[in-house]
DRENLUM-446851 format. One record per atom (N, C-alpha, C, O): x, y, z; residue in one letter. Coordinates in pm, whole numbers, plus 50000, padded with zeros to 5 digits. Example, Ala and Ser with C-alpha at 12.3 -4.5 7.8 and 13.67 -1.06 7.14 Angstrom:
BEGIN
513194943150780a/512304955050780a/513204967050780a/514244966850846a/512854977550708s/513674989450714s/512905000350787s/513415011450804s/
This chain:
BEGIN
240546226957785x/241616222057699x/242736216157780x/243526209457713x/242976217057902x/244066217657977x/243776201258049x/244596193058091x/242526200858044x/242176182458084x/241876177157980x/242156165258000x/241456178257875x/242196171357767x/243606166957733x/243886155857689x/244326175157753x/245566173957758x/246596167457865x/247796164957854x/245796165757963x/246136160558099x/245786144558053x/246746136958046x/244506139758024x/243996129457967x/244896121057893x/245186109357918x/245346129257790x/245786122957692x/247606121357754x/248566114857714x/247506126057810x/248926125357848x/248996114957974x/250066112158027x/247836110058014x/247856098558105x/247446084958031x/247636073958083x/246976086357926x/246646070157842x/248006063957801x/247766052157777x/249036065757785x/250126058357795x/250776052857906x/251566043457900x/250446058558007x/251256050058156x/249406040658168x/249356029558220x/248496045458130x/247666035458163x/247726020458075x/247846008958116x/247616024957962x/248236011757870x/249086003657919x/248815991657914x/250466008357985x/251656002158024x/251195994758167x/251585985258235x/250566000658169x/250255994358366x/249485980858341x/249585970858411x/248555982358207x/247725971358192x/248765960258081x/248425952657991x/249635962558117x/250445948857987x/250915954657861x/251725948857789x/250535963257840x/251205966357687x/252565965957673x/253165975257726x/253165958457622x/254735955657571x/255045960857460x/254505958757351x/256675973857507x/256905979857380x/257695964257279x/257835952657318x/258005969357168x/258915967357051x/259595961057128x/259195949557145x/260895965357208x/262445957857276x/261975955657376x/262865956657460x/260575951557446x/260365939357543x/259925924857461x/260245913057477x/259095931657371x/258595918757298x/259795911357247x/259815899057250x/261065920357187x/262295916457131x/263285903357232x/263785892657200x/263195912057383x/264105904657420x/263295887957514x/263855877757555x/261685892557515x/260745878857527x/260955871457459x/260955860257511x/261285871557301x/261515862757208x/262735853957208x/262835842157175x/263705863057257x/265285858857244x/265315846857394x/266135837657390x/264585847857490x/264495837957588x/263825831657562x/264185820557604x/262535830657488x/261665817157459x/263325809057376x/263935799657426x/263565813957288x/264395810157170x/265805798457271x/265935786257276x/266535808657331x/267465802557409x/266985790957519x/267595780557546x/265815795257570x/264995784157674x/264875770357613x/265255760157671x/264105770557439x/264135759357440x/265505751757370x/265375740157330x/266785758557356x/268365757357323x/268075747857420x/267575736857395x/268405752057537x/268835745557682x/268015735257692x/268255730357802x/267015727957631x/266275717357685x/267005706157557x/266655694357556x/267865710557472x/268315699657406x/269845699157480x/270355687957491x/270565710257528x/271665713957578x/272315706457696x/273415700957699x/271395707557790x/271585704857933x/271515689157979x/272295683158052x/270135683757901x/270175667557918x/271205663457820x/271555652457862x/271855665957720x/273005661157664x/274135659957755x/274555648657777x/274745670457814x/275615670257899x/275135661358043x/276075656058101x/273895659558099x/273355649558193x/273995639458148x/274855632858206x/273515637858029x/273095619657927x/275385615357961x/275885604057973x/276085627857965x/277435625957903x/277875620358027x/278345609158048x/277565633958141x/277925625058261x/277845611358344x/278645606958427x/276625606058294x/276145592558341x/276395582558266x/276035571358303x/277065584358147x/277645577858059x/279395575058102x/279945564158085x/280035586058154x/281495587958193x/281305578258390x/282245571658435x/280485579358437x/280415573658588x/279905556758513x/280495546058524x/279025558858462x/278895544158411x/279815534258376x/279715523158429x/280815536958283x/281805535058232x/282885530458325x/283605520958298x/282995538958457x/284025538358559x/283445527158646x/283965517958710x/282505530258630x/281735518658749x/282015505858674x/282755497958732x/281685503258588x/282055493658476x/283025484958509x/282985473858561x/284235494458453x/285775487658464x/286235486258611x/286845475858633x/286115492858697x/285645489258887x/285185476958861x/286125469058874x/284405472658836x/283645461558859x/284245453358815x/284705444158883x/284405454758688x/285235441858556x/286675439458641x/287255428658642x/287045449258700x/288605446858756x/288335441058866x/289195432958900x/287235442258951x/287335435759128x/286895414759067x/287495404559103x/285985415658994x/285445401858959x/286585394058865x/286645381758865x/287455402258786x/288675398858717x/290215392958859x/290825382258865x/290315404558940x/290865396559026x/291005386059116x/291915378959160x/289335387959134x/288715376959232x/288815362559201x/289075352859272x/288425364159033x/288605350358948x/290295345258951x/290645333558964x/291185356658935x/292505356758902x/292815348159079x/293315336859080x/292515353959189x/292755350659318x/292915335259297x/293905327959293x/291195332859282x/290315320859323x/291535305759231x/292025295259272x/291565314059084x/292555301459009x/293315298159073x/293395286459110x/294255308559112x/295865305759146x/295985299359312x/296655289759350x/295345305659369x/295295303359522x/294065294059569x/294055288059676x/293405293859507x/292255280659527x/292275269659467x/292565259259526x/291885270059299x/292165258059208x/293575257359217x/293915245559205x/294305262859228x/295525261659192x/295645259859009x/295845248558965x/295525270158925x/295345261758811x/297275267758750x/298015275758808x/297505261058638x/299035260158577x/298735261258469x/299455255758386x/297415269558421x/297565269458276x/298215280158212x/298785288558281x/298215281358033x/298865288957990x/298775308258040x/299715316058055x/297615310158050x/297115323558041x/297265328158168x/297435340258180x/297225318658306x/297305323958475x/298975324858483x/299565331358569x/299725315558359x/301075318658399x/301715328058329x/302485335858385x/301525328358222x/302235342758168x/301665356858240x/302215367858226x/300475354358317x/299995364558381x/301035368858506x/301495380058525x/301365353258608x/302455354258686x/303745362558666x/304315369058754x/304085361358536x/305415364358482x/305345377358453x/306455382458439x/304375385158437x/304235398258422x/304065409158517x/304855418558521x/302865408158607x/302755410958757x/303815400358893x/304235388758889x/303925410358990x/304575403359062x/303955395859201x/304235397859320x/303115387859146x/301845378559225x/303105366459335x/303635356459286x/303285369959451x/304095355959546x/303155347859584x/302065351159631x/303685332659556x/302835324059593x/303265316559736x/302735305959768x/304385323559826x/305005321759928x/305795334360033x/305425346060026x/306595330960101x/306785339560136x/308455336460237x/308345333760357x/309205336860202x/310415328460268x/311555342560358x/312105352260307x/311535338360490x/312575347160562x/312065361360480x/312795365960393x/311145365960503x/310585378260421x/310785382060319x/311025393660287x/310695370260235x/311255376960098x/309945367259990x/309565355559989x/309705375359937x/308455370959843x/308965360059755x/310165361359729x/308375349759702x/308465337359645x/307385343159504x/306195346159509x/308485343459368x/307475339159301x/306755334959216x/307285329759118x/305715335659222x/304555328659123x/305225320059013x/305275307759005x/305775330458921x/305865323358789x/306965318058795x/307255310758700x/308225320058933x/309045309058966x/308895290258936x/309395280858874x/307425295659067x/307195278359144x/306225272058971x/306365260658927x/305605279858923x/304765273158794x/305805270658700x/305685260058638x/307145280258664x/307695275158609x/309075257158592x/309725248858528x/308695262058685x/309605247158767x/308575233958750x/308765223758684x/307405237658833x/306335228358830x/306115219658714x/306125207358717x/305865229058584x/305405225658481x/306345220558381x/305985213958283x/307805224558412x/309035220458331x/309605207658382x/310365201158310x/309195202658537x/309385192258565x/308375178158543x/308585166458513x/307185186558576x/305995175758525x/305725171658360x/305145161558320x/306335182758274x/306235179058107x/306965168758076x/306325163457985x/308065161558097x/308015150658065x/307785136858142x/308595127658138x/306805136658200x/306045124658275x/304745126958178x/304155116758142x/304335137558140x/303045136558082x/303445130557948x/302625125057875x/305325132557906x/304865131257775x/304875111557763x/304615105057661x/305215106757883x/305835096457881x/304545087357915x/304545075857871x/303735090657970x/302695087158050x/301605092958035x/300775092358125x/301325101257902x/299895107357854x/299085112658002x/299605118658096x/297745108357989x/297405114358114x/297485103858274x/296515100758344x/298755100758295x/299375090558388x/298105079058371x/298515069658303x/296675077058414x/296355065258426x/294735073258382x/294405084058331x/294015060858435x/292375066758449x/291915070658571x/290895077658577x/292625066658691x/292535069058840x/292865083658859x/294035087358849x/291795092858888x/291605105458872x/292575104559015x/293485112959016x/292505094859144x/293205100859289x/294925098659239x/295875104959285x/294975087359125x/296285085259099x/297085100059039x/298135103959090x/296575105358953x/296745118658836x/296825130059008x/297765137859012x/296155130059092x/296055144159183x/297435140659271x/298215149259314x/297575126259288x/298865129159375x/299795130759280x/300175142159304x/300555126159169x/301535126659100x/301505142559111x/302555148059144x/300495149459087x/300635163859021x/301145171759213x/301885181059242x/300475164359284x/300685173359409x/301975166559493x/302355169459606x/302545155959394x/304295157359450x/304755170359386x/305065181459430x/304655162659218x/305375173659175x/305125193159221x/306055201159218x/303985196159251x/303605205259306x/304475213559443x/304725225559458x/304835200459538x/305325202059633x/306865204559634x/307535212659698x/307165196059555x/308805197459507x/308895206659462x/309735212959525x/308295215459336x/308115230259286x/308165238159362x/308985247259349x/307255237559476x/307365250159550x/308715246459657x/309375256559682x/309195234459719x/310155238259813x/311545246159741x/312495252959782x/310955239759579x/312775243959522x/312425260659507x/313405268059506x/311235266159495x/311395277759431x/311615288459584x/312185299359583x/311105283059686x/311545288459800x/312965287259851x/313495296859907x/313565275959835x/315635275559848x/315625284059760x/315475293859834x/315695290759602x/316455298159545x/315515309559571x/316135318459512x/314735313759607x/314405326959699x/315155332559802x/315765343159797x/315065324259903x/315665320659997x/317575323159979x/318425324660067x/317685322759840x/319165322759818x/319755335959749x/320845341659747x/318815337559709x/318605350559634x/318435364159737x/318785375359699x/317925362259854x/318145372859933x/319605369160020x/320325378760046x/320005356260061x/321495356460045x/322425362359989x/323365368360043x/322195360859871x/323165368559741x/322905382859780x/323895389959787x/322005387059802x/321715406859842x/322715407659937x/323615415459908x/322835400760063x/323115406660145x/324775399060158x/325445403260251x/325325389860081x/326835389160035x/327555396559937x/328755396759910x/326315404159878x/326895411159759x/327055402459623x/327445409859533x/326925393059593x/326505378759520x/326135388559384x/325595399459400x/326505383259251x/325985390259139x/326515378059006x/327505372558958x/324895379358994x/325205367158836x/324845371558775x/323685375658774x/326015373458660x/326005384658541x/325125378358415x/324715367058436x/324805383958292x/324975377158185x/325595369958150x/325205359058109x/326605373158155x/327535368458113x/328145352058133x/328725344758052x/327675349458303x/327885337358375x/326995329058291x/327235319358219x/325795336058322x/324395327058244x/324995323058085x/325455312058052x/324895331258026x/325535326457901x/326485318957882x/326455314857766x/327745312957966x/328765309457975x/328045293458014x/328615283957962x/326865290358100x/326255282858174x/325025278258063x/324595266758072x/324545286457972x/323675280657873x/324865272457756x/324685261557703x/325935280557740x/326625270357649x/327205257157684x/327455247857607x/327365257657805x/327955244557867x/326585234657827x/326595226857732x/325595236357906x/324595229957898x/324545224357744x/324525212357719x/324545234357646x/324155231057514x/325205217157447x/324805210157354x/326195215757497x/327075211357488x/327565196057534x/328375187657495x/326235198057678x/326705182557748x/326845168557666x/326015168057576x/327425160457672x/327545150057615x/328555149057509x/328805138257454x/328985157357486x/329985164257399x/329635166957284x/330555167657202x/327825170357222x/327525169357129x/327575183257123x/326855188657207x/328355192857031x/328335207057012x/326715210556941x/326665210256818x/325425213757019x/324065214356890x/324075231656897x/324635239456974x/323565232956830x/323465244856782x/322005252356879x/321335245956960x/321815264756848x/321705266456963x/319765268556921x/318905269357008x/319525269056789x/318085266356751x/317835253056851x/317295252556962x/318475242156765x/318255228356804x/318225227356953x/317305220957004x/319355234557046x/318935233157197x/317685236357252x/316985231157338x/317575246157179x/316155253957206x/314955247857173x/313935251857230x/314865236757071x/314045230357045x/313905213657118x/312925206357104x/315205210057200x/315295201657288x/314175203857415x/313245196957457x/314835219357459x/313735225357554x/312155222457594x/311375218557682x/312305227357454x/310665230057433x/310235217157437x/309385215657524x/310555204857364x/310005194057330x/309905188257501x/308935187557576x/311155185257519x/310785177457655x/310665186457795x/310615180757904x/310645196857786x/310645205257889x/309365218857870x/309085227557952x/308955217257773x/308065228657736x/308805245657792x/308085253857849x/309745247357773x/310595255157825x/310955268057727x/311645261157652x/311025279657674x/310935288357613x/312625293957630x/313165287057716x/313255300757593x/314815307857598x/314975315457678x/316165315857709x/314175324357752x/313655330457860x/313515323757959x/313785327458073x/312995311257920x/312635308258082x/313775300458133x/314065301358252x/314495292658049x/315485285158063x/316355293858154x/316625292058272x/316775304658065x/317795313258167x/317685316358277x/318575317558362x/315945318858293x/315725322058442x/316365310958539x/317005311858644x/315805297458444x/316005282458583x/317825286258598x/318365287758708x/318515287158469x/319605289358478x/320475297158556x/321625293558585x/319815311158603x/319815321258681x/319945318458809x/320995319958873x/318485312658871x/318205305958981x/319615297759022x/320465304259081x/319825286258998x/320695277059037x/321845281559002x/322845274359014x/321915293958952x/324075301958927x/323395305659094x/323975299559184x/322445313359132x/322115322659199x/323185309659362x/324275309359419x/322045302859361x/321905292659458x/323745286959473x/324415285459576x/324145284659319x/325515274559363x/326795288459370x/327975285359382x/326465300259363x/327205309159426x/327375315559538x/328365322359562x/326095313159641x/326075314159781x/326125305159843x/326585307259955x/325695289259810x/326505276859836x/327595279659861x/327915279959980x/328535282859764x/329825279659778x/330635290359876x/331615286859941x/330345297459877x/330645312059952x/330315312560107x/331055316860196x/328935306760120x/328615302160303x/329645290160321x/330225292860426x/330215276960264x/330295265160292x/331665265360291x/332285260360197x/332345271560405x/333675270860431x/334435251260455x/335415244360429x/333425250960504x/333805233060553x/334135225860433x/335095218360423x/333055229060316x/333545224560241x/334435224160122x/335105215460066x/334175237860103x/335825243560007x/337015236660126x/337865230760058x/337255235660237x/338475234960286x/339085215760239x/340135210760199x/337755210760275x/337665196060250x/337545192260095x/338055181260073x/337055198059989x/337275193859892x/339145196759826x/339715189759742x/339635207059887x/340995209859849x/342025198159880x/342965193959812x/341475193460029x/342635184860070x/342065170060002x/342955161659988x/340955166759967x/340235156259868x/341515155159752x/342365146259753x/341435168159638x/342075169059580x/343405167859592x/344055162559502x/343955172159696x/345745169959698x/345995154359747x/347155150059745x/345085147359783x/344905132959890x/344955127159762x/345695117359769x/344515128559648x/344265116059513x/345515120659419x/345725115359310x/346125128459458x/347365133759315x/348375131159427x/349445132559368x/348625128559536x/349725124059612x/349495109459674x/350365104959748x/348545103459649x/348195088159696x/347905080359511x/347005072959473x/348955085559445x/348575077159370x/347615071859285x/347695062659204x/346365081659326x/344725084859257x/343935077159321x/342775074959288x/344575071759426x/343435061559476x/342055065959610x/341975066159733x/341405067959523x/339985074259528x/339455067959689x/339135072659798x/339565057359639x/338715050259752x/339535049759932x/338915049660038x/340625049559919x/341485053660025x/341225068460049x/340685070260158x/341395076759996x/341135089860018x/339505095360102x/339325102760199x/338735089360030x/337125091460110x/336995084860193x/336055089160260x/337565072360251x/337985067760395x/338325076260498x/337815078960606x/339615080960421x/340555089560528x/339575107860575x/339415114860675x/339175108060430x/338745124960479x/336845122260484x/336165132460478x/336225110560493x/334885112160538x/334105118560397x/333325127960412x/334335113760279x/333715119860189x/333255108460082x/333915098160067x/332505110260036x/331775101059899x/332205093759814x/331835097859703x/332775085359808x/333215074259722x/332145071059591x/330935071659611x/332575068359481x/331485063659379x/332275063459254x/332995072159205x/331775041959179x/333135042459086x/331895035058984x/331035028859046x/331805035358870x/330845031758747x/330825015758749x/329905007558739x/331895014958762x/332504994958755x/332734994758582x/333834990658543x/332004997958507x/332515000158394x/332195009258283x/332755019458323x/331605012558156x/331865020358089x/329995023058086x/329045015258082x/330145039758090x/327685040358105x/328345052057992x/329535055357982x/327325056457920x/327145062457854x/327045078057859x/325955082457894x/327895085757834x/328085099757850x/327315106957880x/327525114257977x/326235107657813x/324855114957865x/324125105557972x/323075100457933x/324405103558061x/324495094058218x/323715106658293x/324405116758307x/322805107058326x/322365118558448x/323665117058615x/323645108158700x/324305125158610x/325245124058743x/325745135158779x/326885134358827x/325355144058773x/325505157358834x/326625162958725x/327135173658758x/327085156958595x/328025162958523x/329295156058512x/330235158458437x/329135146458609x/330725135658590x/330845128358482x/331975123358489x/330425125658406x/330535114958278x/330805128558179x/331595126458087x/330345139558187x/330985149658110x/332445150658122x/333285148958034x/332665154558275x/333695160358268x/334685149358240x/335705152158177x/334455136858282x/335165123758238x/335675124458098x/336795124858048x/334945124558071x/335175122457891x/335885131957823x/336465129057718x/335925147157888x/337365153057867x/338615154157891x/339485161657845x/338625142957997x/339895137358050x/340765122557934x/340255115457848x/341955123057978x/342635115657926x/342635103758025x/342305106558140x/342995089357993x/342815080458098x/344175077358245x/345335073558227x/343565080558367x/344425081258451x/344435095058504x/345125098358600x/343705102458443x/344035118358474x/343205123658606x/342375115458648x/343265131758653x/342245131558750x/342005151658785x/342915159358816x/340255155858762x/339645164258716x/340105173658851x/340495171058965x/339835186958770x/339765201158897x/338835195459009x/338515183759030x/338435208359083x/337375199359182x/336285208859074x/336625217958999x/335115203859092x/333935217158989x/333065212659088x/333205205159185x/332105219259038x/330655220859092x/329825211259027x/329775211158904x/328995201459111x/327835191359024x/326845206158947x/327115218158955x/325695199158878x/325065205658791x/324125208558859x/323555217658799x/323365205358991x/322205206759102x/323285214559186x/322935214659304x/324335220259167x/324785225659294x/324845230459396x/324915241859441x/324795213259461x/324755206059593x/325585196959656x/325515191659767x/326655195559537x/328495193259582x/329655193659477x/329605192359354x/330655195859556x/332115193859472x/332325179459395x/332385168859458x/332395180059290x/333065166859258x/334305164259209x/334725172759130x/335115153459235x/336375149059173x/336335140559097x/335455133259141x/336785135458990x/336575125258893x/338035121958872x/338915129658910x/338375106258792x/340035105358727x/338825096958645x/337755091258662x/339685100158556x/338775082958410x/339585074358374x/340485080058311x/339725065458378x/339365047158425x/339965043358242x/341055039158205x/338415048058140x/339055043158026x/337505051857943x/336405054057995x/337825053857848x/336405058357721x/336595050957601x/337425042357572x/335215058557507x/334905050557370x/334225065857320x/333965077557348x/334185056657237x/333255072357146x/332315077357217x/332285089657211x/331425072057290x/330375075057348x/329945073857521x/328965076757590x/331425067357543x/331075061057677x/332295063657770x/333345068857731x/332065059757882x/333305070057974x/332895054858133x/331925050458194x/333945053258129x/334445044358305x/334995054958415x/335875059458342x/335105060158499x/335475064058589x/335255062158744x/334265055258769x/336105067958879x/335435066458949x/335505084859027x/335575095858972x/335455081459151x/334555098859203x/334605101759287x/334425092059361x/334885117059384x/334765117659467x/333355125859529x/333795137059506x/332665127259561x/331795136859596x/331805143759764x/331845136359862x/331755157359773x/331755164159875x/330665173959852x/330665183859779x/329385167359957x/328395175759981x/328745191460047x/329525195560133x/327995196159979x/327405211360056x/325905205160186x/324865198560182x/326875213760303x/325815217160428x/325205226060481x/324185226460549x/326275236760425x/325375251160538x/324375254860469x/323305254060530x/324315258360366x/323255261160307x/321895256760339x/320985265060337x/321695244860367x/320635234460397x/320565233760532x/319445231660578x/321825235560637x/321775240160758x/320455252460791x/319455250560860x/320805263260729x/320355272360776x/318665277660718x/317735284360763x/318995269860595x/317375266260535x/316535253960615x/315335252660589x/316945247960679x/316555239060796x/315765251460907x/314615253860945x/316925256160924x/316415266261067x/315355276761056x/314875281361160x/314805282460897x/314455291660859x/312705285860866x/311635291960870x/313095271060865x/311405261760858x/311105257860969x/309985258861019x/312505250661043x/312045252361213x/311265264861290x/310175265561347x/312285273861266x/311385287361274x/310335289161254x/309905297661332x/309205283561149x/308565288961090x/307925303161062x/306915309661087x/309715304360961x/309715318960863x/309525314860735x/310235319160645x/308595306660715x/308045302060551x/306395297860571x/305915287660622x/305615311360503x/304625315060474x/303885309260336x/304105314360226x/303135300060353x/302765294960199x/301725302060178x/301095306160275x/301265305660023x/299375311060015x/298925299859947x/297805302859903x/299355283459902x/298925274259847x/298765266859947x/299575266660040x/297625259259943x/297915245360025x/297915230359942x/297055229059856x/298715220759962x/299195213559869x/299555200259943x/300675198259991x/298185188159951x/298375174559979x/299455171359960x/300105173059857x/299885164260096x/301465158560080x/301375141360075x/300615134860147x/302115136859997x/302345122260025x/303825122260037x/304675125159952x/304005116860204x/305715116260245x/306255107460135x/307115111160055x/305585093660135x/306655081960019x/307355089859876x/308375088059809x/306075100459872x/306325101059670x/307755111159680x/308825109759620x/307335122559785x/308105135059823x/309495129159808x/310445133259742x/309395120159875x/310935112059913x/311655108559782x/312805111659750x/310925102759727x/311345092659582x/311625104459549x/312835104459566x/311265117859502x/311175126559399x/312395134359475x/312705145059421x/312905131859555x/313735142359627x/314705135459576x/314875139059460x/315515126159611x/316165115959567x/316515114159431x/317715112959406x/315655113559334x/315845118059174x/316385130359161x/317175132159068x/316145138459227x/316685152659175x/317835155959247x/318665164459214x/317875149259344x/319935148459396x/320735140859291x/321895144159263x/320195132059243x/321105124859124x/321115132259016x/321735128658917x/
């Protein structure tokens, strides 16, 4: 009886040895088949998510290096001036130069470029059929764009280091004059729509050009001791000689210039037929600043009409300024990233127009 009992009391570890699985093995076999195949929908989801999130990055990497490259290639290769590369200028701060270390930029030289070339196009559609004729016109004007946008760079780190500050306020004081020239009071929609028409020019941008050249004719005047001293004694030489203009720019070496008779108020002349025409006849003007300010002028007026003004003039150039912007190119401390066919004849002509 006692190996019977021995027997029977060994058929359960023998069962177990050969595989038999109680109840809570079979239980918790089930619960891992169950979760095992969870994880095969689980795990490649989160794969699928990650290669979706690196994809994505790689993506816009890419879209951004081939986006700049194109952005490079326009501006600095084609050189292009269209709408979308320039408001791009105006937003980022992209230099298309580089003057006495001070960045030149972009949407400066395009804005100049394109406000000076809009009315030749409007006058002259697409200038001719001579595709070499159309590349130089565009690569004077090109050239003239960029030297002017490098002087008021160039002037603008002047102003930093004189302490130089053009307020709103100036500008505004300087957009109403403008609005005003000829003595026609327009309103200030209508100026704005002058702009645009022959200048393709926006209210914004105007102020900027406006900005620029306060910038420029306030460190003009501030370096150019020679000539504040010489326009003063200009002035006391024509109110103690009797007004006589032309004796006076003899004696002190300065600019003579008389209409011979009556031109029409809106006269391009740096602002003298303006200021003429607010004079009484015989009278003779403060000294002011031309409108390119690039000299003093004196005016007396001769005789007017409703529309028209006789006078004659004194003019006293500004030098240092141009002195030392001379020396800054001798040097060569002016870095271009454009390169831009020159024709000396046209450069000349176009330089010459824009002193008048």
């Amino acid at each position: 009886m006692s190996k019977d009992k021995s027997l029977k009391d060994r058929l359960p570890k023998i069962g177990r040895d050969k595989g038999v699985k109680t109840e809570k093995e079979k239980f918790e076999e089930r619960r891992e088949e169950v979760l095992a195949k969870g994880r095969k929908f689980k795990y490649p989801m989160q794969f699928a998510k990650h290669r979706l999130v690196f994809a994505t990055i790689a993506i816009a990497i890419i879209a951004l290096i081939l986006a700049g490259f194109f952005g490079w290639f326009a501006l600095y290769k084609s050189q292009s001036a269209g709408d979308v590369l320039y408001r791009l200028t105006t937003v980022l701060p992209i230099p298309v130069a580089k003057i006495d270390g001070e960045d030149v930029r972009y949407s400066d030289y395009l804005m100049i470029y394109r406000s000076s070339l809009a009315p030749v196009v409007q006058q002259n559609g697409d200038f001719s059929t001579n595709t070499e004729d159309i590349d130089n016109i565009q690569n004077a004007y090109k050239r003239f764009a960029l030297d002017a946008a490098e002087d008021y760079t160039y002037a603008i780190k002047l102003a930093k280091q004189l302490g130089i500050e053009v307020t709103d306020e100036m500008i505004n004081k300087s957009f109403d004059e403008h609005r005003k020239i000829g003595g026609t009071d327009r309103s200030k929609e209508n100026f704005l729509n002058v702009l645009d028409d022959n200048f393709g020019l926006s209210e914004s941008e105007y102020r900027r050009m406006l900005y620029l050249s306060l910038v420029k004719s306030e460190v003009t005047k501030r370096i150019d001791a020679e000539a504040n001293k010489k326009a003063e004694e200009a002035r006391q030489k024509v109110l103690t000689n009797g007004g006589n203009f032309k004796a006076a720019a003899e004696e002190l070496g300065v600019e003579y210039e008389e209409t011979g008779g009556l031109i029409d108020v809106m006269n391009v002349d740096g602002g003298r037929s303006n200021v003429a025409y607010g004079l009484e006849p015989g009278k003779i003007s403060e000294v002011f600043l031309s409108l390119g300010g690039d000299a003093y002028y004196i005016v007396k007026l001769n005789e007017k009409s409703e529309s028209r003004v006789n006078y004659v003039s004194l003019r006293i150039p500004f030098t240092e300024f141009d002195k030392r912007l001379k020396n800054v190119r001798e040097e060569n401390r002016v870095e271009e990233f454009i390169e831009i066919p020159t024709d000396e004849s046209e450069n000349a002509e176009m330089s010459n127009e824009a002193a008048k």
